[in-house]
C-alpha atoms as an extended CHARMM CRD file, in Angstrom:
* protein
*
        66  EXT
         1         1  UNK       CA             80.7420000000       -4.2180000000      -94.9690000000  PROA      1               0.0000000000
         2         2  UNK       CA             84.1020000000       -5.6560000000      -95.0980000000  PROA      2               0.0000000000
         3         3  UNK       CA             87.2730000000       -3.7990000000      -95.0740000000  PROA      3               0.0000000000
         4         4  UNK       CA             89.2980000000       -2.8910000000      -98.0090000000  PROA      4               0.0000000000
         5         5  UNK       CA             91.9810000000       -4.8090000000      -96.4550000000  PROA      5               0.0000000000
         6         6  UNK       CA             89.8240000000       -8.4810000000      -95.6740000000  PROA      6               0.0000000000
         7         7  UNK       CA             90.7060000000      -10.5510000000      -97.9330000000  PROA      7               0.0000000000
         8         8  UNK       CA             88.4910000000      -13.7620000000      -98.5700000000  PROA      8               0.0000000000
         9         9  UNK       CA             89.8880000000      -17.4910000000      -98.1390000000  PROA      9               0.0000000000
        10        10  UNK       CA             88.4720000000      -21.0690000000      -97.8530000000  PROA      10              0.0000000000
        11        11  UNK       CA             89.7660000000      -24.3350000000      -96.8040000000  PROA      11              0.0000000000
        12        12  UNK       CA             87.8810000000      -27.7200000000      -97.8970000000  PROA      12              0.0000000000
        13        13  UNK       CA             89.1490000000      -31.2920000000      -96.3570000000  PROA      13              0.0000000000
        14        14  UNK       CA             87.9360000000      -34.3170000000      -97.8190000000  PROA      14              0.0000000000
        15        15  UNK       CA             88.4860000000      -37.5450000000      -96.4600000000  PROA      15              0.0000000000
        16        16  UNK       CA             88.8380000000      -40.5540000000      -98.4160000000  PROA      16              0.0000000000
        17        17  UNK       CA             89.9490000000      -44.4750000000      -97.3920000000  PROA      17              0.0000000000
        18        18  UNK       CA             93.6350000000      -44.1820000000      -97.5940000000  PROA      18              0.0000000000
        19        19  UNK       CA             94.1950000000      -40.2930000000      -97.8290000000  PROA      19              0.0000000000
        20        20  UNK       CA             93.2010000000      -36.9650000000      -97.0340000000  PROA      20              0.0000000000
        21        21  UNK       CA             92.6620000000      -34.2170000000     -100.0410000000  PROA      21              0.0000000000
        22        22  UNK       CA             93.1850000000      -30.6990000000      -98.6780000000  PROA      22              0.0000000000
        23        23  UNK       CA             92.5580000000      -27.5670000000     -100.6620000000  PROA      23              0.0000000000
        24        24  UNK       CA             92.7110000000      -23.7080000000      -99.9140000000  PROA      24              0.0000000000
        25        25  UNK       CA             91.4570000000      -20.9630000000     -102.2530000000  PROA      25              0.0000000000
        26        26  UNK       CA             92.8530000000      -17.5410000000     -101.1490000000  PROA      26              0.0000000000
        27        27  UNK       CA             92.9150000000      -14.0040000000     -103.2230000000  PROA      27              0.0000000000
        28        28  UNK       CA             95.4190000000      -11.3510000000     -104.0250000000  PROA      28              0.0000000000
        29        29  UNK       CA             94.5830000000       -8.0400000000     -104.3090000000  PROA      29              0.0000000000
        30        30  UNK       CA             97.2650000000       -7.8980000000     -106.7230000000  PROA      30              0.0000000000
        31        31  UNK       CA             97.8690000000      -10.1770000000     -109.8060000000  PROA      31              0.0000000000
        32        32  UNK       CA            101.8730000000      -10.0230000000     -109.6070000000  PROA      32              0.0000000000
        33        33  UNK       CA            101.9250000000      -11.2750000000     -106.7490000000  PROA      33              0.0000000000
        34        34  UNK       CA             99.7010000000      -14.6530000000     -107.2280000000  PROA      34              0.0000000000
        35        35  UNK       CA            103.3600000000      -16.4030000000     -107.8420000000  PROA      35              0.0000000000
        36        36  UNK       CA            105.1250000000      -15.1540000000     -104.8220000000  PROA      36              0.0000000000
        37        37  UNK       CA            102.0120000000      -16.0500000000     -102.8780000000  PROA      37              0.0000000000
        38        38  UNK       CA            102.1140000000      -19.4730000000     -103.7090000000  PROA      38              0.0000000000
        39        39  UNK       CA            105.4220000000      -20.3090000000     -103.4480000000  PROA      39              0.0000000000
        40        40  UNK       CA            105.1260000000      -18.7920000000     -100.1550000000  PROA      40              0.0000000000
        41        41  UNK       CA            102.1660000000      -21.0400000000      -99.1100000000  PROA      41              0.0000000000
        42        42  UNK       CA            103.5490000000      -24.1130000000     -100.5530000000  PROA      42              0.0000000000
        43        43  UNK       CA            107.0560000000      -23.4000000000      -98.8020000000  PROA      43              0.0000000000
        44        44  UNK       CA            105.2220000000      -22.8680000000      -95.3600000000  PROA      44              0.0000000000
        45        45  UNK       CA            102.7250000000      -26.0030000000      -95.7260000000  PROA      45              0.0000000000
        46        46  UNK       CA            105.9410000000      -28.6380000000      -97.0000000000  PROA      46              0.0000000000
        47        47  UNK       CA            107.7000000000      -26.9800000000      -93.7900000000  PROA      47              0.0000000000
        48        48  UNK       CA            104.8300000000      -27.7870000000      -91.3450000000  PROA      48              0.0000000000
        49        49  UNK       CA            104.8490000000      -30.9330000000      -92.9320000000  PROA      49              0.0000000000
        50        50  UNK       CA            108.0750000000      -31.6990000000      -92.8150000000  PROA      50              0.0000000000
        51        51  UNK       CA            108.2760000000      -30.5220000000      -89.1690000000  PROA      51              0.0000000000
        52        52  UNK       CA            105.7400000000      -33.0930000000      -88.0940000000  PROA      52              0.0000000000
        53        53  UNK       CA            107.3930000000      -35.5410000000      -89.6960000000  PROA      53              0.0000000000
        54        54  UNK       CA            104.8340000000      -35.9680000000      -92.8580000000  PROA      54              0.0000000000
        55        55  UNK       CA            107.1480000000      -37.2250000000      -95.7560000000  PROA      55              0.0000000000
        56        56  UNK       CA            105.8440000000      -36.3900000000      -99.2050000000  PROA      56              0.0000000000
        57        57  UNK       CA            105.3050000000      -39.4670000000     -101.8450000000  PROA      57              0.0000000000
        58        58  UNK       CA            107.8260000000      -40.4140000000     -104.0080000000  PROA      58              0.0000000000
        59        59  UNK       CA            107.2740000000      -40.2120000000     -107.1880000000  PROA      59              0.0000000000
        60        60  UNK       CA            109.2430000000      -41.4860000000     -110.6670000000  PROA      60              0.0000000000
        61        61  UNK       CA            110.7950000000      -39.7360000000     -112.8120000000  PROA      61              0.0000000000
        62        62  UNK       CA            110.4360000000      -42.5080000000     -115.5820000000  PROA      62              0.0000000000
        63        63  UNK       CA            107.7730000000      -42.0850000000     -117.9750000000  PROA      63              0.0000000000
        64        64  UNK       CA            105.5620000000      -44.8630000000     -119.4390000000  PROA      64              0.0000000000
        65        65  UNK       CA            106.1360000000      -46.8210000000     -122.0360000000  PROA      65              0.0000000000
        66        66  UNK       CA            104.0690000000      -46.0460000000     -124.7150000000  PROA      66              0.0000000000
């Protein structure tokens, strides 16, 4: 039986032509702090990506004309 501490988490890479999708599903054993949680993953991954030297696409700021 698992500990009251283990929390579960999953990672799925998919590879496509011209990118790679990467997703993680992780749980908090508290609701208030899902937010914190992922700001704090998103901060870490952008910095591991920005320490290998992975620049994130640019996107616009313009909207489509409709």
């Amino acid at each position: 039986m698992d500990s009251p501490t283990a929390t579960p988490a999953s990672v799925v890479v998919e590879d496509d032509l011209y990118y790679r999708t990467i997703r993680g599903k992780a749980y908090v054993n508290d609701l208030r702090s899902e937010v914190r949680f992922k700001t704090d993953v998103t901060e870490r991954v952008l910095g591991a990506f920005d320490d290998a030297g992975i620049e994130s696409p640019k996107v616009s700021a313009d909207l489509p004309d409709e």
